[in-house]
N, C-alpha and C positions, 0 to 999 in steps of 0.2 A: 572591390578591394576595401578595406577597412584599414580605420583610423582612431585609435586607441587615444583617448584622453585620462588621465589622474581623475580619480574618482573624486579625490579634493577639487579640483574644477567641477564637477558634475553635481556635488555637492554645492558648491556656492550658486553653481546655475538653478538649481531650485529652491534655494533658500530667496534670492531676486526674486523669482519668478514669483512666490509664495508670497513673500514681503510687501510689492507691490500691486499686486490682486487683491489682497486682503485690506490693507490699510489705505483708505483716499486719501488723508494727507501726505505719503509717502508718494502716490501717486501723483499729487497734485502739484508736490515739489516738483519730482521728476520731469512733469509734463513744461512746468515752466523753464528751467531748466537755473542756470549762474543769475545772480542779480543784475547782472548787464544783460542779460536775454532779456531777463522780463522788460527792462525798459525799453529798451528795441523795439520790443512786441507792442508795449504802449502807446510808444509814438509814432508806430505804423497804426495803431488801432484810432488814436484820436485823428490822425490826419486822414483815415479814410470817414471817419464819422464828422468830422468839419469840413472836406471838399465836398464832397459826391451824399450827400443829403438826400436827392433823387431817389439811392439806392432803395429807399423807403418805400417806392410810389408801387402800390397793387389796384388793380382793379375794382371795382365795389361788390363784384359779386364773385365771388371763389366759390362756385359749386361744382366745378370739372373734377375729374379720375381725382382718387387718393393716389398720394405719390407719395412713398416713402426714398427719401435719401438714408442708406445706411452707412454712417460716419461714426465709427469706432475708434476714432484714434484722435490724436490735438496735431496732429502736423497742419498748420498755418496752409501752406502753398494748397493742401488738400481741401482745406477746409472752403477756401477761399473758390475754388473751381465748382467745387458742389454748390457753394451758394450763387455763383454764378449762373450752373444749368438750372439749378431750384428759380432762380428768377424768371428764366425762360418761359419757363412752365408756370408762375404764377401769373407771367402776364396772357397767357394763354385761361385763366380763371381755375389753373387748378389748386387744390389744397395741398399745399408742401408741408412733411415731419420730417422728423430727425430723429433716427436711432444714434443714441449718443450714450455716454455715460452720465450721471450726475454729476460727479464730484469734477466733471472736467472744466477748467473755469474759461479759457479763450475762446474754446470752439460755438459755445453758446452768444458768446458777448458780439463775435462775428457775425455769428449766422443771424440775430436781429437785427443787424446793419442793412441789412437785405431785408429787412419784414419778415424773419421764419421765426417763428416765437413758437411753434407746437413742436417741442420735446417728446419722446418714447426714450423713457431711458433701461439700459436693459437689465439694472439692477433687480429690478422688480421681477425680474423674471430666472436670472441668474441664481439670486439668493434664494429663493426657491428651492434649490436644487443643491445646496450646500454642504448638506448631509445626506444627498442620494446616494442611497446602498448602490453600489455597481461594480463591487470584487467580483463578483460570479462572472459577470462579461468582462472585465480584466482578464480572470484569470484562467478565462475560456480562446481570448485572443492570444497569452503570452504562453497558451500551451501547445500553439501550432508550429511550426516550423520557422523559424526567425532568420531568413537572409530577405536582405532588401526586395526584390521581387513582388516575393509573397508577403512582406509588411505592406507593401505597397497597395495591393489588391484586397485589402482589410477594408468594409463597409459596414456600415451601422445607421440602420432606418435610411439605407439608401446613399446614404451621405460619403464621403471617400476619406473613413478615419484614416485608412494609411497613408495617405496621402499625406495626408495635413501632420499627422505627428514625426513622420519623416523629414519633411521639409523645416518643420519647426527644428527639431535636435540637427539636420546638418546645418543651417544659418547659423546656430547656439555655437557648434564645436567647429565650424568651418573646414567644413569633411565630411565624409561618409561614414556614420558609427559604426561604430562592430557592435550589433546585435547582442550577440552570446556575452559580450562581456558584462561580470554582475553589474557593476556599478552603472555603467549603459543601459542594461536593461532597469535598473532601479530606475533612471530618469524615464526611459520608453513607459515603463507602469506610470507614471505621473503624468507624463503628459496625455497617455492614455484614458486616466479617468478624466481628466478636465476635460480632453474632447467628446467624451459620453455626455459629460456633466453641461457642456455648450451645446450639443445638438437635443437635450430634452430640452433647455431651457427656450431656445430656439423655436422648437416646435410649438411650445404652448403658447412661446410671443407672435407667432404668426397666424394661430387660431384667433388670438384676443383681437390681434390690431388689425387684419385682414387689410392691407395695401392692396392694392388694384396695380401698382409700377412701382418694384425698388429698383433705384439706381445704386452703381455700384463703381468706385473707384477699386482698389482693394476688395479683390474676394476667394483668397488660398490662405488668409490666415483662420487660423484655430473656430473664431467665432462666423468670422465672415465667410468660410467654407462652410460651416454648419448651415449657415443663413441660407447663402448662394442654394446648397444640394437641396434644402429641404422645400423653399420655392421652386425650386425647376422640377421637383419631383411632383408638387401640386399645381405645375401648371399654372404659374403665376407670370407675367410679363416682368422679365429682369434685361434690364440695361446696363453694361458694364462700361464705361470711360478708360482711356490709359493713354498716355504722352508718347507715341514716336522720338525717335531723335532729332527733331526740329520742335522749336520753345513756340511755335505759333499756329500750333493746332492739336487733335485731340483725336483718337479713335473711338469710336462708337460701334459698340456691337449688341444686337440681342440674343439672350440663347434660349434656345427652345430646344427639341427632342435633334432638330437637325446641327444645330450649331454647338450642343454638349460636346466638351471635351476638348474643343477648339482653339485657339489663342487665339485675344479679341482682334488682333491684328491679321487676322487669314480670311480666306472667303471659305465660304462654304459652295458646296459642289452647285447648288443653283446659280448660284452668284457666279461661278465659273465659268457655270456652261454660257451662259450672257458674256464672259469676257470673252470665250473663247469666239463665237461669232463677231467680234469688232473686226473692221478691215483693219489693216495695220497701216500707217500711214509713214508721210516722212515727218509731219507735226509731230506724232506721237514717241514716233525716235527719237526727234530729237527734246522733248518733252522730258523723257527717261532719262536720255546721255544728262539734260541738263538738272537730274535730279538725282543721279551718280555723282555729278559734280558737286555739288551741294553740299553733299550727305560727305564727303572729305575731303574739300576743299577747306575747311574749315568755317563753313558759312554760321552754321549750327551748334552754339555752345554743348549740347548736348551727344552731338556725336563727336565733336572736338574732344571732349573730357577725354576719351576713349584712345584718342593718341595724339596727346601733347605734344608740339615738339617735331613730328612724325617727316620725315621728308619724301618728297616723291622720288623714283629713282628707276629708271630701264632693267631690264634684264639683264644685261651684261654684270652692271654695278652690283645688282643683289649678288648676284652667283660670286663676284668674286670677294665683293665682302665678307661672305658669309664661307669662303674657300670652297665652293662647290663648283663641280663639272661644268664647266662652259656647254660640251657638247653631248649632252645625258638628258632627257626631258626633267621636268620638278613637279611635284607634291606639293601641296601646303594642307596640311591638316590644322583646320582652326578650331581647337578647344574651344570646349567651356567653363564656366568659374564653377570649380568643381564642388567648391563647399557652398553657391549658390546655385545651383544647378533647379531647374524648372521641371516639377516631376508632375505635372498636369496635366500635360499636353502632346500625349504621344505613347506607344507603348517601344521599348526597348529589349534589343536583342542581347544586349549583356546585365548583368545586375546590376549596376550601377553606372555611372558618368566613367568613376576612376578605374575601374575595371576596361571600361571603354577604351581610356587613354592609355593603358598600362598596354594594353593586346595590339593597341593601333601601333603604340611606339616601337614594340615588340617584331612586330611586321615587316615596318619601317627600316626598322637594325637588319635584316633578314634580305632584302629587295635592295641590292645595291646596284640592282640596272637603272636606276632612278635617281634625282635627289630628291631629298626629303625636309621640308620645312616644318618645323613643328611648331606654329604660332598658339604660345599661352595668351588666352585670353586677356584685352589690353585693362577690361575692365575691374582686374583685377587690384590694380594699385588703387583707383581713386575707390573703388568700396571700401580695403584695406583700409586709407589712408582714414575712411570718413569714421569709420569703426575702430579707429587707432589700433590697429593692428599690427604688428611689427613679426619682423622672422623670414624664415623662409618661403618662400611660392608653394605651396602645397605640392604644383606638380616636381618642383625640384627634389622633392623629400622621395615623392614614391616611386620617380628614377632612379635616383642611388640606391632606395631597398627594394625593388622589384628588378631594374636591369643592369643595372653600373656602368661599365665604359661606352659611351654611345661614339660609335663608328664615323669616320669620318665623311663620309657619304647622307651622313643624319646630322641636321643644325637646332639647338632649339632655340627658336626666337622668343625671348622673355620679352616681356613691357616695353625696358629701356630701352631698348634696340629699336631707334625712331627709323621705321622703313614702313611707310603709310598701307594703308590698305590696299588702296585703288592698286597701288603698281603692282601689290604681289596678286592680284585679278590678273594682269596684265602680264606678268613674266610667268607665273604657270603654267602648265597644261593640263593639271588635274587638281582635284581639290577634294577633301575629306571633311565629314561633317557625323553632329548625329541628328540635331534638329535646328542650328543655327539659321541667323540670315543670310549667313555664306551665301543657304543650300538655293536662296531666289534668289540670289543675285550674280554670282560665278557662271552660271548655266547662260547667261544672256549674254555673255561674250563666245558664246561657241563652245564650252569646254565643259568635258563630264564632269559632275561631282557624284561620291558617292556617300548616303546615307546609313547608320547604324542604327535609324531606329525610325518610327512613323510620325511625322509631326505635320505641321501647317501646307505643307506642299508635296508629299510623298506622297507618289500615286500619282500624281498628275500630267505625267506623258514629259519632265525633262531632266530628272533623275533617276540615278542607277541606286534603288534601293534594294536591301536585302534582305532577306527573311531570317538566315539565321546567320548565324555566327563563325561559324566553317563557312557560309557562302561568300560572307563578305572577307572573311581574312583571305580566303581563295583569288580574289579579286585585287584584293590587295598584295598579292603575289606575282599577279601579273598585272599590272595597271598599265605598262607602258606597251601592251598591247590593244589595248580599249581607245578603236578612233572617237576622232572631237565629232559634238551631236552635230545633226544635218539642220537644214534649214528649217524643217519642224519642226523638231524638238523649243530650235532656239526664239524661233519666232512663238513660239506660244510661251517659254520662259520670259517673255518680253512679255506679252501682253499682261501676264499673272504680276511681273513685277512694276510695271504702268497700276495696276488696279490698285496694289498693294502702297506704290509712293506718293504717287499722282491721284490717284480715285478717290482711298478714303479716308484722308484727313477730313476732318472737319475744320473749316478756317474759323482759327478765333479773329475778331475783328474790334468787337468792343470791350473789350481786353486784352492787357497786353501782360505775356510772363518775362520776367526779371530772374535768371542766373547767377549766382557770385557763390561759387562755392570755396572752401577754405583747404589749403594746404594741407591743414589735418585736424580731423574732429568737425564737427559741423555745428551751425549756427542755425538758430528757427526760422533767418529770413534768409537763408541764403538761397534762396528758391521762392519767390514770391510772384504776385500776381495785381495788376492794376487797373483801374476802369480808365478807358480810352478814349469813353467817352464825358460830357460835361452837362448834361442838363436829360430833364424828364423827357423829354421828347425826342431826344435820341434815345433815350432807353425803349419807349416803346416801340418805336419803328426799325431796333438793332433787327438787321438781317442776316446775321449769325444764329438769335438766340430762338427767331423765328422758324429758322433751317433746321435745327435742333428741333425743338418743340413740337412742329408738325411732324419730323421724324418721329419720333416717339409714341407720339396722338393718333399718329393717321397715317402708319407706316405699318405695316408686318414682315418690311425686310428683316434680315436675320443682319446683312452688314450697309453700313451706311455709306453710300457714293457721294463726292460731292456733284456729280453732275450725271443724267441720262443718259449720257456719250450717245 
């Protein structure tokens, strides 16, 4: 389904886009942001370089692996994690760089705090590229068939341009574009040559500088997908980092031929077939339950954000809050944030997220042997809020113009409606998905979920996936005849999501992150990061950075466990 913006928005979006790529001091404003940021930033910057002094201390000899850190961006909290692992790794004696920008002025001033002074900046390689002719392949891509789909499956030297320039335009318009529309497609042609114009420049930066390990926080935007595809397609060791929703530890993943495609937070099928062999214990139950807990209890500012507020509450109390049948089983289909929607990691049975939602809801209205919960995702308010976004819920919009009066037997649970996660696990019988966390973690209470498209867990013996799109609406027609899984399904639903909560964090220990997000708009430290520790000699003997470091060194796992089990 499509989502039609004023081509005067689409317009101003690449006038930004243009305005700030071209000029650094525009950028450089940008990057710092109100004159109370920058001082914020200052006297976080002098008080890390007057306590933690230490941060300095490297080995005398740095001959190990080239390690490229690629940091393309000035987010602080980021900056700060990468020079973290970058330290790991120089105290292991390897040579740490930094793909950065030039004109970026904090991220540099940081990362010498830590001793990383080798710069790769990718100007030099970008500007290059400034005035590469590439209308012919424009206008060899904009003459094929233009729905979502098949944008999607658009590649150039390997790399996955649809991918990237799709995801780019729905973040921008907070939606699903319509293809066909001109002014939509004028921006699709823009952001299309820039991703040509990033994946040569890309490829000539990786002939010049030849890394032996880039690390990767971010790697689906524009440049950092160019990077990501064009490494993995020459077989380079790439490590990607990314935060779970608990602020004291880190996922680590490597991708090679087996783990392409994957979210860094999944296992890969070797990695499974090892979970799959653990006994199952009463430890490890209750290891899970107490990381169920956790994860919404409100332990975790970061899964907290997600619902504020939120109260636990039995089945009875949902059903009758919400006016639904006492004596009917229930549904919960948990969306996704449909104008940030993750097009990376999985292939799908509809063309898009909202197409998805628009068919499920459709179903829904349709199957009134059931009740039906339609939980908009919670994430939606605090990005909204951070992005000052204001209006309606995107899925509010394409209800009233795709199906109007929703039946009383169908609820849709927006944000504000604080009814916590856990309990609606707990008062349903079924649950609906297309690549969410729902889909690992519902299934280990005993209860089908069904999938609409292939992502981190599909296929693995505890979901009811489907291939096409008659199959599953099929299903969704009859759900309330579909018994809850048996004692296999759920017991290996458990152990996948033991590996998944419990396995592979990485525990940060000698650093600690700091949350304080703001009501609305966001600040550069509201998301920060701190050393834990206080002199040289605990830096060298950190058992965190050592845990890491040998992973990376002297590992050819694809996903990182914290322990042997």
């Amino acid at each position: 389904m499509n989502n039609n913006k004023p081509i005067a928005n689409l317009k101003k979006i690449k006038f930004i886009e243009e305005l700030t790529s071209r000029l650094p001091a525009i950028q450089l404003l940008r990057n710092n942001g109100r004159p109370d940021h920058f001082f914020s930033i200052m006297n976080d910057y002098r008080r890390l370089k007057a306590d933690f002094k230490f941060l300095k201390y490297v080995p005398e000899n740095l001959s190990g692996k080239r390690i490229l850190i690629v940091s393309l961006n000035h987010m602080l909290y980021q900056i700060k994690l990468e020079a973290m692992l970058a330290k790991g790794l120089q105290l292991q004696g390897c040579q740490v760089s930094v793909l950065t920008w030039k004109h970026f002025y904090w991220p540099k001033k940081y990362f010498e705090l830590f001793a990383i002074k080798d710069y790769v900046f990718f100007e030099k390689y970008f500007n290059q590229f400034k005035n590469f002719g590439c209308q012919k392949q424009v206008d060899q891509y904009l003459s094929k068939k233009l729905d979502f789909q098949s944008v999607k499956k658009w590649t150039y030297k390997g790399c996955r341009i649809g991918q990237q320039v799709l995801s780019k335009m729905a973040r921008r318009m907070y939606g699903t574009p319509a293809l066909e529309d001109p002014g939509i497609k004028e921006l699709l042609k823009f952001y299309l040559e820039r991703q040509i114009r990033a994946i040569e420049a890309s490829d000539l930066f990786l002939e010049k500088v030849k890394p032996e390990v880039l690390i990767f926080n971010e790697a689906k935007d524009y440049i950092y997908g160019a990077i990501f595809d064009l490494a993995l397609g020459k077989g380079l060791d790439i490590i990607q980092f990314i935060q779970p929703i608990r602020e004291d530890s880190l996922i680590l993943k490597r991708f090679n031929k087996e783990s392409n495609g994957l979210h860094p937070n999944s296992l890969t099928s070797s990695t499974f077939n090892k979970i799959e062999n653990i006994s199952w214990s009463k430890d490890k139950e209750d290891a899970l339950w107490q990381e169920f807990s956790n994860r919404y209890s409100g332990k975790w500012f970061l899964s907290e954000r997600n619902q504020p507020g939120a109260l636990k509450k039995g089945r009875k109390d949902i059903l009758k809050s919400l006016n639904l049948d006492q004596n009917k089983k229930t549904v919960v289909v948990f969306s996704h944030v449909l104008w940030d929607a993750n097009l990376f990691y999985g292939e799908d049975i509809f063309q898009d997220y909202e197409e998805w939602f628009i068919e499920t809801v459709k179903a829904a209205c349709a199957n009134d042997k059931v009740n039906w919960i339609i939980k908009v995702h919670p994430a939606n308010i605090w990005k909204r809020n951070r992005d000052k976004v204001s209006g309606e819920l995107r899925e509010t919009v394409i209800i009233r113009e795709n199906i109007g009066r929703i039946p009383e037997h169908v609820f849709i649970l927006t944000p504000d409606i604080k009814i916590d996660t856990f309990s609606l696990f707990e008062a349903a019988d079924y649950a609906v998905t297309v690549r969410g966390t729902t889909g690992m973690e519902f299934p280990c209470f005993g209860k089908p979920i069904f999938t609409a498209g292939t992502g981190r867990y599909s296929g693995l013996g505890f979901t009811i996936d489907s291939d096409t799109k008659d199959q599953y609406l099929d299903r969704l027609s009859r759900i309330q005849d579909f018994p809850g899984l048996g004692d296999i399904e759920t017991i290996k639903a458990k152990k996948h999501a033991y590996a998944i909560f419990n396995l592979r964090p990485w525990m940060m220990e000698s650093f600690k992150a700091e949350f304080n997000y703001q009501k609305k708009g966001a600040h550069p430290l509201d998301h920060n990061l701190h050393p834990a520790i206080s002199s040289k000699e605990e830096l060298s003997r950190a058992g965190d950075l050592k845990r890491f470091s040998d992973w990376v060194l002297n590992s050819k796992d694809t996903d990182y466990l914290n322990t042997g089990f």
